[in-house]
LUMTIZA-732435 format. One record per residue (C-alpha): residue number from 1; residue in one letter; x, y, z. Coordinates in steps of 0.1 Angstrom, whole numbers, padded with zeros to 4 digits. Layout:
// residues N
SITE  lopa  drenza     xx     yy     zz
SITE   NUM       A      X      Y      Z
...
END
This chain:
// residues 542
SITE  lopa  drenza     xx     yy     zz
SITE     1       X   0488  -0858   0095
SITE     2       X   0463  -0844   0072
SITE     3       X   0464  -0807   0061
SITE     4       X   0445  -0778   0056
SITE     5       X   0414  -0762   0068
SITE     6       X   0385  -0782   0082
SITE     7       X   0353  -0764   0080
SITE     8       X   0318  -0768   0087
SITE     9       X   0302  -0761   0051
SITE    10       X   0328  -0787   0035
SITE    11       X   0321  -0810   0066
SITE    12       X   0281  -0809   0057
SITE    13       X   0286  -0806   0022
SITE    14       X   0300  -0841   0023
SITE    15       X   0276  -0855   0044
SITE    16       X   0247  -0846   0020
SITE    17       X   0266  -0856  -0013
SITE    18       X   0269  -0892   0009
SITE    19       X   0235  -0894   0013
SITE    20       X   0226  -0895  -0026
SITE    21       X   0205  -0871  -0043
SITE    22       X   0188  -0847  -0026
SITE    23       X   0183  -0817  -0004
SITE    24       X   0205  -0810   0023
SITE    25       X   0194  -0834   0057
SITE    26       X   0220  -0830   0076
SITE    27       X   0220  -0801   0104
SITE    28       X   0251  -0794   0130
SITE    29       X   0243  -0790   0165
SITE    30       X   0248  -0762   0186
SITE    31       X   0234  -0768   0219
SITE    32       X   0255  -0779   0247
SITE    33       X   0233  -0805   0259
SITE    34       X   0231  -0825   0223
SITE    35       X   0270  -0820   0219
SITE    36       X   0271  -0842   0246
SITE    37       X   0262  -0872   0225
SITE    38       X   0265  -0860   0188
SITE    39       X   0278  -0829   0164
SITE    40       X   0258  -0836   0137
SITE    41       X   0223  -0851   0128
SITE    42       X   0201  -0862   0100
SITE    43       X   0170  -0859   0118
SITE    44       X   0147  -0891   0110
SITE    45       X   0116  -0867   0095
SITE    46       X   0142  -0859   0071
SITE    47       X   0157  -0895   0061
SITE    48       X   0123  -0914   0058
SITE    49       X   0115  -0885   0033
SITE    50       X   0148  -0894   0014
SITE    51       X   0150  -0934   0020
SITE    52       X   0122  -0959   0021
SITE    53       X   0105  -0962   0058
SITE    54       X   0137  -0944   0067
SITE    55       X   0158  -0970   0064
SITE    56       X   0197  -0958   0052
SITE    57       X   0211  -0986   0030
SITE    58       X   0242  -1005   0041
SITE    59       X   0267  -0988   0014
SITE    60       X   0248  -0950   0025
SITE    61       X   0257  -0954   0063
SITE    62       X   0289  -0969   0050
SITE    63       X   0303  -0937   0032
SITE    64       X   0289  -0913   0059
SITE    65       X   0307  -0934   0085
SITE    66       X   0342  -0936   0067
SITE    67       X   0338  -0899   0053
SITE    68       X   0372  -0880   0038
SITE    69       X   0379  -0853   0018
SITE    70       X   0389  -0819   0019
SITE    71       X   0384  -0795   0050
SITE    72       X   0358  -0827   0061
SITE    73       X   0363  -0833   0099
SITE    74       X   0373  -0869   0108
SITE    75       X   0346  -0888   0119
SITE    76       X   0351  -0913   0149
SITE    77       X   0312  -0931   0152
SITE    78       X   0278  -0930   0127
SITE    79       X   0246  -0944   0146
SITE    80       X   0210  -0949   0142
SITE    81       X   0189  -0933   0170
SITE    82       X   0155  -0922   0176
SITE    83       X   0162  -0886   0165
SITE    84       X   0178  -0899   0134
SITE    85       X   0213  -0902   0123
SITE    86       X   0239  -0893   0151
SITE    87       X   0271  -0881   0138
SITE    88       X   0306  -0876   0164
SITE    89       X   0333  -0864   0152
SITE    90       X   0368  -0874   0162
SITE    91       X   0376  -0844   0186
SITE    92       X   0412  -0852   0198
SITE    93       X   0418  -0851   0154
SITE    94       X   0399  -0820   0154
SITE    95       X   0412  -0800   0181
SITE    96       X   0448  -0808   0169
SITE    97       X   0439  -0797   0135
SITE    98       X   0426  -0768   0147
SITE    99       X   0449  -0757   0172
SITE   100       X   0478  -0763   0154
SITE   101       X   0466  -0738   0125
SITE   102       X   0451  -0712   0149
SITE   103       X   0458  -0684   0118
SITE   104       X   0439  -0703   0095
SITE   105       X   0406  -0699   0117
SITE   106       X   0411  -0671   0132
SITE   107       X   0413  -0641   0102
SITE   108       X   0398  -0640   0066
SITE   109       X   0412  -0667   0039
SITE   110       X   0432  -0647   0016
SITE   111       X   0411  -0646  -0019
SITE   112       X   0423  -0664  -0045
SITE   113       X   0415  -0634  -0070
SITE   114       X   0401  -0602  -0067
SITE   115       X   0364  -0598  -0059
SITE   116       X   0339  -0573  -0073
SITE   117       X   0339  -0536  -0074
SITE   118       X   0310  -0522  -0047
SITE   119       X   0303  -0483  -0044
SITE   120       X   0292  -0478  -0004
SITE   121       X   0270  -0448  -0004
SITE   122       X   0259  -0434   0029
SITE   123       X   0238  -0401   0028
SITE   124       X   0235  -0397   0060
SITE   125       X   0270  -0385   0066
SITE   126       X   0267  -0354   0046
SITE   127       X   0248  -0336   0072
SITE   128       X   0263  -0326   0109
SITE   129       X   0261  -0347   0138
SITE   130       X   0238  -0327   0161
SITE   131       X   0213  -0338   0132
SITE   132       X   0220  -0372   0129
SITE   133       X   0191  -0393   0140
SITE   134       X   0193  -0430   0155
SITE   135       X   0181  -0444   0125
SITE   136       X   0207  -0424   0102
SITE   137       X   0235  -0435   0126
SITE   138       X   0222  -0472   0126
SITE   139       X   0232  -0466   0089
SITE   140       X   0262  -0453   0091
SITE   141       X   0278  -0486   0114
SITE   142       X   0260  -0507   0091
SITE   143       X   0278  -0495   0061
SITE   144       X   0310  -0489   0086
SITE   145       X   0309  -0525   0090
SITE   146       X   0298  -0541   0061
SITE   147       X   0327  -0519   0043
SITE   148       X   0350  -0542   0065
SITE   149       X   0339  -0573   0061
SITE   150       X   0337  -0571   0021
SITE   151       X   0371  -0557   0020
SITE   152       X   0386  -0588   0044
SITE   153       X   0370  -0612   0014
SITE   154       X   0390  -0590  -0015
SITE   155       X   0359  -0566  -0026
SITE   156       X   0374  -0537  -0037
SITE   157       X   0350  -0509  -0020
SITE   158       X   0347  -0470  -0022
SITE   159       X   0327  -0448  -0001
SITE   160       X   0309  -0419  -0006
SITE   161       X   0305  -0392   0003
SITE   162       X   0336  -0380   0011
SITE   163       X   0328  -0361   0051
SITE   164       X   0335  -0323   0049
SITE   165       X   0318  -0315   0083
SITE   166       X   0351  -0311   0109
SITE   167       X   0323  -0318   0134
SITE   168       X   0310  -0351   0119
SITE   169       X   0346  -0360   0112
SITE   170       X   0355  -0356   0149
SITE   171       X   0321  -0377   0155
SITE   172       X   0331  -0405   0133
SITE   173       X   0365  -0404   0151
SITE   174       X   0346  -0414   0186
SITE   175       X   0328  -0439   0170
SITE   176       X   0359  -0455   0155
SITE   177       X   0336  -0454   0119
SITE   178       X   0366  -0458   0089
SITE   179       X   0353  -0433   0066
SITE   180       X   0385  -0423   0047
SITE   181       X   0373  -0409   0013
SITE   182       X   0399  -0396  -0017
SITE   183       X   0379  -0364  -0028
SITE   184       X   0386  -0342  -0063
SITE   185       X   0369  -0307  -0060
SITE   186       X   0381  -0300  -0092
SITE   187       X   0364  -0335  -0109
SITE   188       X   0333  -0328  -0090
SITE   189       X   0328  -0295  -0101
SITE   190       X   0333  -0304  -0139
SITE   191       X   0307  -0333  -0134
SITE   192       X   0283  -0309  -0116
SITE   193       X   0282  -0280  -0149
SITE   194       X   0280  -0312  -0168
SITE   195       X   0254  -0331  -0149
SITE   196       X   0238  -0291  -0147
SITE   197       X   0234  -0285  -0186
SITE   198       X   0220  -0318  -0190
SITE   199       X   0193  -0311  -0165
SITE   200       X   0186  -0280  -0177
SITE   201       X   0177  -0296  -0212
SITE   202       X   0156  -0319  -0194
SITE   203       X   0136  -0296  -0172
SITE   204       X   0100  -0283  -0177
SITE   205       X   0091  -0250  -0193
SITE   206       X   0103  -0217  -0184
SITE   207       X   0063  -0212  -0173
SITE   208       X   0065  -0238  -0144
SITE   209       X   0101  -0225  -0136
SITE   210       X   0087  -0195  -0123
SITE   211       X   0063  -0211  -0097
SITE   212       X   0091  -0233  -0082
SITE   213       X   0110  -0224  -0045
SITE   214       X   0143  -0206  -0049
SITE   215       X   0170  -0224  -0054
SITE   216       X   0154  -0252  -0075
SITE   217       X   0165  -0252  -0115
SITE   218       X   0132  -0272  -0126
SITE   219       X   0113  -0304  -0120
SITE   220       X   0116  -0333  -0142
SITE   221       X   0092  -0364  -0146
SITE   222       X   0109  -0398  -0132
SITE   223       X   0074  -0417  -0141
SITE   224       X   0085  -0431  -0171
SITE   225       X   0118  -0448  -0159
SITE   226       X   0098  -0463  -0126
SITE   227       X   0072  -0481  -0150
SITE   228       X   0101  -0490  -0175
SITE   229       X   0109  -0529  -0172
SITE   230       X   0131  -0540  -0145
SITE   231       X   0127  -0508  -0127
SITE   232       X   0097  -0509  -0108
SITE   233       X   0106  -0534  -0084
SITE   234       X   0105  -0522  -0050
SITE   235       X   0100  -0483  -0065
SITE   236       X   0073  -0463  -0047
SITE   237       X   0048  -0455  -0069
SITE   238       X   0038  -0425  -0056
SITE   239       X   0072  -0413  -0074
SITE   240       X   0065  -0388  -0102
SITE   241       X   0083  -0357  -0104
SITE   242       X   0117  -0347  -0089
SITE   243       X   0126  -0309  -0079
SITE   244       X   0161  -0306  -0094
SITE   245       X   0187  -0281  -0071
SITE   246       X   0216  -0275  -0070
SITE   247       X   0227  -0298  -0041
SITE   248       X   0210  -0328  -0057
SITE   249       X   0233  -0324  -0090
SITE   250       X   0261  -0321  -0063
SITE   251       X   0256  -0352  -0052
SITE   252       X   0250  -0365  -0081
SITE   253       X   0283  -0357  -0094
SITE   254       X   0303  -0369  -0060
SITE   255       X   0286  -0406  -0069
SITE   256       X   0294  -0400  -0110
SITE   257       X   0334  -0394  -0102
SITE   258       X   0339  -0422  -0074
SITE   259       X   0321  -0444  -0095
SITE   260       X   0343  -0438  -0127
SITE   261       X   0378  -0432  -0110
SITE   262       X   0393  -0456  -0090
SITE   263       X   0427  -0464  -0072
SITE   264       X   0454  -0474  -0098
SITE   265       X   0463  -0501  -0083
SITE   266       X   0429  -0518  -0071
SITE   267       X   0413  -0530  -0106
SITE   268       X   0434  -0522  -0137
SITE   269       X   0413  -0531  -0166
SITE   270       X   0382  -0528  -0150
SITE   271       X   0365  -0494  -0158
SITE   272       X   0333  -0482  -0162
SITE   273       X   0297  -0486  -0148
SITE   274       X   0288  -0521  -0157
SITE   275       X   0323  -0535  -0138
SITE   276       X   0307  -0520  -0103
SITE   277       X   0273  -0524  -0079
SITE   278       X   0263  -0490  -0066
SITE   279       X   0245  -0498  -0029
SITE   280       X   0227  -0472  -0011
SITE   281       X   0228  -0475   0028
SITE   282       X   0201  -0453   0040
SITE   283       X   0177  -0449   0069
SITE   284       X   0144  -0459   0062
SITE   285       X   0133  -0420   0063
SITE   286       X   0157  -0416   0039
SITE   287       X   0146  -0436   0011
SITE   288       X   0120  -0423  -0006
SITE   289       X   0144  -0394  -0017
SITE   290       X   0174  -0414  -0025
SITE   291       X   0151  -0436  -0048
SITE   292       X   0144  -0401  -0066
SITE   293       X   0185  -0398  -0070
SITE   294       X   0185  -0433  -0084
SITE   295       X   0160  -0425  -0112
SITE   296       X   0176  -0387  -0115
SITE   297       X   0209  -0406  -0121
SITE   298       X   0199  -0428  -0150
SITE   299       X   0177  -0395  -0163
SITE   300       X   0210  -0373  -0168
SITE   301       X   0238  -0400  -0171
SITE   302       X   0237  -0425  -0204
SITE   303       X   0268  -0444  -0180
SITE   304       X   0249  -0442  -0149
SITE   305       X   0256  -0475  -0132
SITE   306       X   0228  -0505  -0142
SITE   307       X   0233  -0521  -0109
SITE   308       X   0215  -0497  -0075
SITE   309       X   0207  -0513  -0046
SITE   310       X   0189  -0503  -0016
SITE   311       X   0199  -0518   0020
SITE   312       X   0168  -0497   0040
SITE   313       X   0176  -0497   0075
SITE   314       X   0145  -0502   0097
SITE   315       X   0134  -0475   0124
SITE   316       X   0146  -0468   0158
SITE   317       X   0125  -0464   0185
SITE   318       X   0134  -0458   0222
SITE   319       X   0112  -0479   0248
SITE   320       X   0093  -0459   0271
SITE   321       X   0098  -0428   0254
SITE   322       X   0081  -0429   0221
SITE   323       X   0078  -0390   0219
SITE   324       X   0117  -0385   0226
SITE   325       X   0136  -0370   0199
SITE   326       X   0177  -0382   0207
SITE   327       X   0201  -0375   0180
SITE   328       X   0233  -0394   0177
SITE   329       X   0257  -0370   0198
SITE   330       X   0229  -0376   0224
SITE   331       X   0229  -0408   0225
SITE   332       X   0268  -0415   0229
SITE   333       X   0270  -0390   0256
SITE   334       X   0243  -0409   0275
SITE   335       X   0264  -0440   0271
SITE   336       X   0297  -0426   0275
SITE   337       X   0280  -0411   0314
SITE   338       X   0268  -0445   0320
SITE   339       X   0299  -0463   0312
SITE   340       X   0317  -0439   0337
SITE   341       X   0292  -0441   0361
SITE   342       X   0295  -0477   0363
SITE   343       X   0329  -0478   0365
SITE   344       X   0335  -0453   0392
SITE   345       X   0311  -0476   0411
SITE   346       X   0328  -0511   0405
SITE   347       X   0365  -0490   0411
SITE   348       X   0369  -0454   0423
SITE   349       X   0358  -0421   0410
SITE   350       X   0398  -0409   0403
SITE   351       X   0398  -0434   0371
SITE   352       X   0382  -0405   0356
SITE   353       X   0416  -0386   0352
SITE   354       X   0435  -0415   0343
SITE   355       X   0442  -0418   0305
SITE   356       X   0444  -0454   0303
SITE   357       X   0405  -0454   0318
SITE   358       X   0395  -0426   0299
SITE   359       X   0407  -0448   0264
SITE   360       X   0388  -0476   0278
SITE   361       X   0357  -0455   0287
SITE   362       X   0352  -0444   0249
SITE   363       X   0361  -0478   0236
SITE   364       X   0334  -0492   0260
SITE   365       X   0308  -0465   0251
SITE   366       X   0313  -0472   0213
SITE   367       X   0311  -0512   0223
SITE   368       X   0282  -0508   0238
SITE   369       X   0265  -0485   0211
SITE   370       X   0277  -0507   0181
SITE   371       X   0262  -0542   0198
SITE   372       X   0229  -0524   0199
SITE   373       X   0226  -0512   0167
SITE   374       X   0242  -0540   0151
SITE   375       X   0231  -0569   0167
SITE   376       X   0190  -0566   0150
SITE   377       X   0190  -0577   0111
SITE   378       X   0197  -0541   0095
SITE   379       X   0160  -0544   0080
SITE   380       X   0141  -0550   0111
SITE   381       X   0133  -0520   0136
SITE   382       X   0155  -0520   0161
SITE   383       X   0138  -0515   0203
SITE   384       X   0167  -0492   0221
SITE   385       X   0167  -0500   0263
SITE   386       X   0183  -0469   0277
SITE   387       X   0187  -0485   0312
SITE   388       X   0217  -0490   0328
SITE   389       X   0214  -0525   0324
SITE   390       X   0230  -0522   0286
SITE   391       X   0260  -0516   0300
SITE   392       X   0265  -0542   0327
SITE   393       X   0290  -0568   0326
SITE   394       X   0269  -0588   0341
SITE   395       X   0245  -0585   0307
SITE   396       X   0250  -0612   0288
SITE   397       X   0234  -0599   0252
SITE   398       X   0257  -0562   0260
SITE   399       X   0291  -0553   0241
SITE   400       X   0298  -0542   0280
SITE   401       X   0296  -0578   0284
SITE   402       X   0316  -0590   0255
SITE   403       X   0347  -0561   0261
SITE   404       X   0348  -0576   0297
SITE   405       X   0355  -0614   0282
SITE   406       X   0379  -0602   0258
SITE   407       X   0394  -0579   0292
SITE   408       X   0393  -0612   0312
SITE   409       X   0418  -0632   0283
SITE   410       X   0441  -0606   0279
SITE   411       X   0441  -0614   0321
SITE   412       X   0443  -0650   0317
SITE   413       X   0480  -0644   0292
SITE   414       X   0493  -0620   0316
SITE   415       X   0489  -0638   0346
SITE   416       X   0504  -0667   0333
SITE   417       X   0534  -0645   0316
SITE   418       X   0539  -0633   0352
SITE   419       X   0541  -0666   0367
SITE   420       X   0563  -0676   0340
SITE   421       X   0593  -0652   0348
SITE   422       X   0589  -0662   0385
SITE   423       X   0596  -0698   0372
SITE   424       X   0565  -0710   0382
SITE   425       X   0553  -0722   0349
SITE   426       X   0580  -0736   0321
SITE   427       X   0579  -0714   0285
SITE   428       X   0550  -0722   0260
SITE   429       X   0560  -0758   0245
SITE   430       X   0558  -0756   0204
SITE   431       X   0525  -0763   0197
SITE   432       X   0536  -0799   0176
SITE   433       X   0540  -0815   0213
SITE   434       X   0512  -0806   0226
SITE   435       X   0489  -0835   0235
SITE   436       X   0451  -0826   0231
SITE   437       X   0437  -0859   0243
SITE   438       X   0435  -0839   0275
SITE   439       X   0410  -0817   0262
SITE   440       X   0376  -0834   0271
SITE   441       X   0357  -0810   0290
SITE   442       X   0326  -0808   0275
SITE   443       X   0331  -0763   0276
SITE   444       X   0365  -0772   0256
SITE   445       X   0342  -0786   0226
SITE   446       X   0317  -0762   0230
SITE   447       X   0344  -0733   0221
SITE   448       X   0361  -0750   0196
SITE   449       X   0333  -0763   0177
SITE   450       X   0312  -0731   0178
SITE   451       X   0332  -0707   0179
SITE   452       X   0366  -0710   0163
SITE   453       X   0357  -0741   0135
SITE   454       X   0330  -0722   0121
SITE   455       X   0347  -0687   0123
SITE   456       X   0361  -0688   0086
SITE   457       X   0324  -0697   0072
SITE   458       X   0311  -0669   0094
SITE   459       X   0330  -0645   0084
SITE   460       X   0326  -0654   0043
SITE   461       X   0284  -0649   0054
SITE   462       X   0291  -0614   0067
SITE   463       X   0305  -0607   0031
SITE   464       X   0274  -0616   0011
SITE   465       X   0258  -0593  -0008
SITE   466       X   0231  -0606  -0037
SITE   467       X   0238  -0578  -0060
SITE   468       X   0224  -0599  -0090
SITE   469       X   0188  -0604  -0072
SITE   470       X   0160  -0586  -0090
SITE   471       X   0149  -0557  -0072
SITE   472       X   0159  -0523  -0055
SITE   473       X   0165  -0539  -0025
SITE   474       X   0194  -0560  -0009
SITE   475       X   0197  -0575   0027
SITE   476       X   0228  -0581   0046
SITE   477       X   0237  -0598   0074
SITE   478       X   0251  -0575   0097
SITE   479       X   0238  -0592   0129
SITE   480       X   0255  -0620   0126
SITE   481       X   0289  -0607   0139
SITE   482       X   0276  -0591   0171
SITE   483       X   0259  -0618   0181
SITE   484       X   0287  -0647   0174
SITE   485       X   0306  -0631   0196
SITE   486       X   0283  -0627   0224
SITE   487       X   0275  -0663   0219
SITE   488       X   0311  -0667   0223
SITE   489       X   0315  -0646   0257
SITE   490       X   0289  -0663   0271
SITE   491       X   0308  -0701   0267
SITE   492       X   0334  -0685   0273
SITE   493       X   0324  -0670   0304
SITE   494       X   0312  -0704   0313
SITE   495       X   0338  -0723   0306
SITE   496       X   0365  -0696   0324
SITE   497       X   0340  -0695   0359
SITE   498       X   0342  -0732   0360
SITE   499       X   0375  -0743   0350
SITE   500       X   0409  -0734   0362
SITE   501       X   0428  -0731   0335
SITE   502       X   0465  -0718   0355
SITE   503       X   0462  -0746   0377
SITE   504       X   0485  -0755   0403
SITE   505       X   0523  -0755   0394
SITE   506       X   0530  -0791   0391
SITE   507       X   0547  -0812   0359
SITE   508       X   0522  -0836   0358
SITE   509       X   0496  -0809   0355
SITE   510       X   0514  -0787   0328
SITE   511       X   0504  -0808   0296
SITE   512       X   0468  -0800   0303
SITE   513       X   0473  -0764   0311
SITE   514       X   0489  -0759   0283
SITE   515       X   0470  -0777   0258
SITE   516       X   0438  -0753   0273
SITE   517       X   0461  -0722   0273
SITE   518       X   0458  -0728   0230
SITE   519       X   0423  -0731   0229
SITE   520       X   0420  -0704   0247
SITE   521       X   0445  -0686   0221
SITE   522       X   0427  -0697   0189
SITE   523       X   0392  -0680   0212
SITE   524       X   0414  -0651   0218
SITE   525       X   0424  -0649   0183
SITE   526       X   0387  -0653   0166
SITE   527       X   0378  -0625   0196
SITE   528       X   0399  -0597   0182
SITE   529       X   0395  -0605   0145
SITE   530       X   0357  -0602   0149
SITE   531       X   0363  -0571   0175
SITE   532       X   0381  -0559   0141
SITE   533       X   0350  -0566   0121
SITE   534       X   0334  -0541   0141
SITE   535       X   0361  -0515   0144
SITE   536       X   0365  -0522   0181
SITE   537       X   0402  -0528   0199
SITE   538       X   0401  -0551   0221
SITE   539       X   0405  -0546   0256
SITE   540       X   0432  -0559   0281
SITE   541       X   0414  -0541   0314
SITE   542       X   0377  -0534   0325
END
């Protein structure tokens, strides 16, 4: 039997290269009604752009039909139709490769070396919580979250600031946001006199010292470096002079000191500014002033990193209540009563006291808050729906909804554990015997060949970050997570409602149970790694 991992990208990467020269044709489905007849498709638009009246040569349909190579699926049938050119895979050769190497799906490949050097900077979490706005805590799980999935693809990250606030730390601690900082008082306060004399050599005359606020050293000019070449992209050019405090330098000097000292052990060798990309998380109200840091940064520090990036997360606005002002405490206490609330309905009011529920109540409040402000493309402005319909099981685009899936597995293993040690069932067969032949419902495709094959490239897409793009600002794809794995839940869902998967206790049956049961692990599996992804546990009751 062939080895290794089959993916998607290598699967279409070898269609294409069969094809000739070219741009990429070939498209995978995803729908459940065209994975009845195909998985992938060169759609005919496509072919008669690449081949004479569309017309694939012999030797062309030839290669695509006898396709090898490594991490391509097998291939069972090529044929012309009136969509184009219909691709099936061999799924009995799939699912056993897949389901016999459930690990290699189901959690980050180990990199091959180490990655780059990112500094994660979050303003937002250097104020309390009973100021955080929506938008401000929208950027704090954005940078939460793309912090985990850079470090599951070997990027060495740091975050700043370090959090001093016992309040926001607490707060952070609810939303299960991994914000563990190493923090030098003493370095920071040598970089701030430093940073401080610098300024002051900088700053205009005594004169226009004397009309400034209190508290504020000087102002100094920043016009100059946003017309300088290279930095003007994506500057506001309303940006002229900056009003230098003493805060300002102090954050200044928390960014100078994470940037230049790093662990030991995470990039020996590597050292300095150039080796590292600096990326700002901020709210969209936020980014006017941190693109006045940026320029203050290169204006007082000759080893100021060359590489600053701006991820601007868009606004967040509440429907029906445009005027409402909700901070972040707010917001999770309104979820956190409606998760209870629902519960107490659907099973008794005395799960309050119990300290299993009240575990599951938090995680389910932080589910439910992290799907909505993840699941909308970081940039975009994001529409919050305070109705009690967020946090429904029933929901199908909720992390209520996704929890409750992830609940209804961990079910699924018990129940059959139970029925084991009552000798209903015999022990779980090594997974070499297994025959999955028997897996042809069309639901058993569906979840293997959306969501655990193309896990791995998933998760790689998470990870991306175009630091070498001109401009301030970067995108990431933040959404993509949230939504896989509601995509997920809701085959899942499907497929669970319709099929019995512990069916009844007879021999004959048990082959077929069992080669189900490890599909269901390897869904299981990808589940909690993308839970992970998100800093959610998952969930064994709802």
């Amino acid at each position: 039997m062939a080895t290794g991992r089959l993916g998607v990208g290598e699967t279409l990467g070898a269609l294409n290269a069969a094809l000739g020269p070219g741009g990429p044709v070939w498209l995978k489905e995803t729908r459940a009604r065209h994975l009845r007849a195909r998985d992938f498709l060169a759609p005919r638009g496509a072919l008669r752009a690449r081949f004479e009246d569309g017309q694939v040569p012999e030797h062309v349909f030839r290669a695509v039909a006898c396709l090898q190579g490594p991490g391509v699926a097998p291939v069972l049938r090529c044929v012309p139709t009136p969509a184009g050119l219909s691709l099936q895979l061999h799924r009995p050769a799939v699912f056993e490769r897949v389901l016999r190497a459930v690990a290699a799906y189901a959690a980050p490949a180990t990199p091959a070396s180490l990655g780059p050097r990112v500094l994660l900077h979050c303003p937002a979490l250097r104020g309390s919580p009973c100021a955080l706005r929506l938008s401000q805590l929208r950027a704090v799980l954005v940078a939460d979250h793309l912090a985990r999935a850079l470090r599951a693809h070997g990027v060495c990250v740091r975050l700043v600031p370090a959090v001093r606030d016992l309040h926001m730390l607490t707060f952070l601690q609810q939303l299960r946001v991994d914000w563990q900082v190493d923090w030098s008082p003493a370095l920071e306060k040598a970089s701030t006199e430093t940073l401080r004399s610098r300024a002051l050599a900088e700053l205009t005359s005594a004169h226009d010292r004397e009309t400034l606020p209190p508290g504020v050293l000087g102002r100094l000019c920043l016009k100059e470096l946003v017309e300088e070449q290279g930095l003007a992209a994506g500057y506001d050019p309303n940006l002229d002079n900056c009003l230098v405090t003493e805060d300002l330098l102090s954050v200044l000097a928390e960014l100078q000191e994470a940037l230049r000292y790093w662990p030991e052990d995470s990039y020996p060798g590597l050292a300095g500014a150039d080796s590292c990309t600096v990326v700002h998380v901020v709210s969209c109200e936020e980014e006017f002033q941190q693109q006045k840091l940026d320029l203050l940064w290169w204006k007082l520090d000759d080893q100021a990193p060359l590489r600053q990036k701006h991820l601007v997360c868009g606004p967040v606005k509440v429907a029906g209540a445009p005027g409402t002002l909700m901070t972040a405490p707010e917001y999770y206490k309104f979820r956190h009563a409606q998760v209870c609330k629902a519960s107490a309905l659907k099973h008794s009011e005395d799960l309050a006291q119990d300290p299993a529920w009240i575990e599951s109540f938090g995680i389910l409040s932080v589910a439910t808050i992290k799907f909505e402000m993840l699941s909308t493309t970081p940039q975009n402005q994001l529409l919050l729906a305070l109705s009690d319909s967020s946090i429904s099981t029933k929901g199908t685009k909720s992390g209520t909804f996704v929890m409750y899936n992830c609940a209804r597995l961990a079910t699924l293993f018990e129940s059959y554990k139970l029925s084991m040690e009552q000798g209903l069932y015999p022990t779980f067969p090594p997974v070499s015997s297994l025959d999955f032949s028997l897996l042809h419902d069309e639901g058993e495709w569906l979840l293997l060949f959306n969501s655990v094959l193309p896990f791995p490239d998933l998760l790689s897409q998470t990870a991306v970050l175009d630091c070498t793009a001109p401009g301030l600002h970067i995108a990431a794809r933040t959404e993509m997570m949230c939504k896989f794995l509601v995509q997920l839940s809701m085959d899942f869902s499907s497929y669970y409602n319709r099929v019995h998967v512990l069916g009844e206790p007879r021999p004959h049956l048990f082959g077929q149970m069992f080669a189900r049961l490890q599909l269901l692990r390897a869904v299981r599996e990808v589940l909690h790694t993308g839970l992970a992804m998100l800093g959610l546990p998952p969930l064994s009751h709802i």
